[in-house]
C-alpha positions in Angstrom: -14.9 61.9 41.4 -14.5 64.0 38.5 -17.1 65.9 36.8 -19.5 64.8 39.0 -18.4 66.4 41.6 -18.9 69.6 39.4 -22.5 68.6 38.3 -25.3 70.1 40.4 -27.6 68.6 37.8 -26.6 65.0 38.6 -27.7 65.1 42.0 -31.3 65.8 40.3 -31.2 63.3 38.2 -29.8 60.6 41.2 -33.3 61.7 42.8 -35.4 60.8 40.4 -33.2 57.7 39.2 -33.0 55.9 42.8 -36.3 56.7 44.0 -38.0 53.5 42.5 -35.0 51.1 42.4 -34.0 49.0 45.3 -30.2 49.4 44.8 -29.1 53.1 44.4 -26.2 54.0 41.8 -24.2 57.0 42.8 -23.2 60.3 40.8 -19.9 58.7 40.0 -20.8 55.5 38.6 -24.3 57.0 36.9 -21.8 59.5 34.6 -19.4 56.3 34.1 -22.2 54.5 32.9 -23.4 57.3 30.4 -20.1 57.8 29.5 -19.6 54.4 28.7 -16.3 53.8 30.9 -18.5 51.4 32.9 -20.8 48.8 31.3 -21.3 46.3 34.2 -24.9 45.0 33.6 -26.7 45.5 37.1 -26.4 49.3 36.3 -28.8 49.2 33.1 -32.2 49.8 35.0 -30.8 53.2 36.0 -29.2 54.3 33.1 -32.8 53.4 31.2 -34.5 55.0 34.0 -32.5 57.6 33.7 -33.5 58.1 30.0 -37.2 57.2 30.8 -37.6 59.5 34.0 -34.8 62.3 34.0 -36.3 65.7 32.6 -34.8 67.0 29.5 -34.0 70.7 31.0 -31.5 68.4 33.5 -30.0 66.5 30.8 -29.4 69.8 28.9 -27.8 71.3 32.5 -25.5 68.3 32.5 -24.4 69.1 29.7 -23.8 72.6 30.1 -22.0 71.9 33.2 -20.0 69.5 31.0 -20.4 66.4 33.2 -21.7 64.8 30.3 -22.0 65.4 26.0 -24.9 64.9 23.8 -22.6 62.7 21.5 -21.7 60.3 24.7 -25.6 60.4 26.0 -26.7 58.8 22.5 -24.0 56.3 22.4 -25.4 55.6 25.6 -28.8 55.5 24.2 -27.8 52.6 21.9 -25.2 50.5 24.2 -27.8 50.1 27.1 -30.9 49.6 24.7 -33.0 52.6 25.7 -36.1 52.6 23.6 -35.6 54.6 20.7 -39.4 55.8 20.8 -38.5 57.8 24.6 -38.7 61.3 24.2 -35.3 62.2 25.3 -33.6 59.6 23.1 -35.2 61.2 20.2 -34.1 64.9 21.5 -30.7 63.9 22.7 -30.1 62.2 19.2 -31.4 65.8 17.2 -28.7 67.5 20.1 -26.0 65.1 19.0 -26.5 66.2 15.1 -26.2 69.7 15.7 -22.3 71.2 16.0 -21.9 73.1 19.2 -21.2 76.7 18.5 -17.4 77.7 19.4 -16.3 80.3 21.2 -13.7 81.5 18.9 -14.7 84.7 17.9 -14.1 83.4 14.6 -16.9 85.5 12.7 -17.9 87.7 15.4 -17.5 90.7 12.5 -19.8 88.8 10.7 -22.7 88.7 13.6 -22.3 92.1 14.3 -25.6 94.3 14.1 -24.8 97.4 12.0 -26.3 101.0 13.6 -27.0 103.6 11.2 -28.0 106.8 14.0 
């Protein structure tokens, strides 16, 4: 029940996931499968539908919420043969080249806009 459970954005993407699929996957096992740490076979129409039918702006809210990375989402992409030509396969892969920003106040000096009265 980990992350998950923290994910507001996963219960959006469930929604949209279940709706036309006769067996329903739950928040749980959908983040295991995109995470990889479950791979059982009978779960690969949701995680493509998933891909295919989940709007980008909740994908990005997953990962903000950190239920879920863009690195783990392409490895996803390629394990459960989501077509490459899918709109969020090619975002999520352009999200997975670029290095997150840290938080480390590293070169904050640097960033800093200079007032002269």
């Amino acid at each position: 029940m980990g992350n998950a459970m923290k994910s507001r954005a996963i219960w959006r993407a469930l929604t949209t996931v279940n709706a036309p699929l006769p067996k329903h996957i739950d928040a749980d096992t959908l983040i295991a499968c995109l995470r990889l740490t479950t791979t059982d076979r009978q779960w690969r129409p949701h995680v493509r539908a998933f891909f295919r039918e989940v709007g980008l702006e909740i994908m990005m809210d997953m990962v903000v919420e950190g239920a879920i990375t863009f690195d783990s989402l392409s490895k996803a992409i390629s394990f459960w043969d989501v077509d490459e030509d899918e709109n969020s396969a090619r975002w999520i892969r352009e999200m997975a080249a670029v290095p997150m920003a840290k938080a480390d106040g590293s070169d904050i000096a640097g960033t800093r806009f200079r007032h002269d009265g």
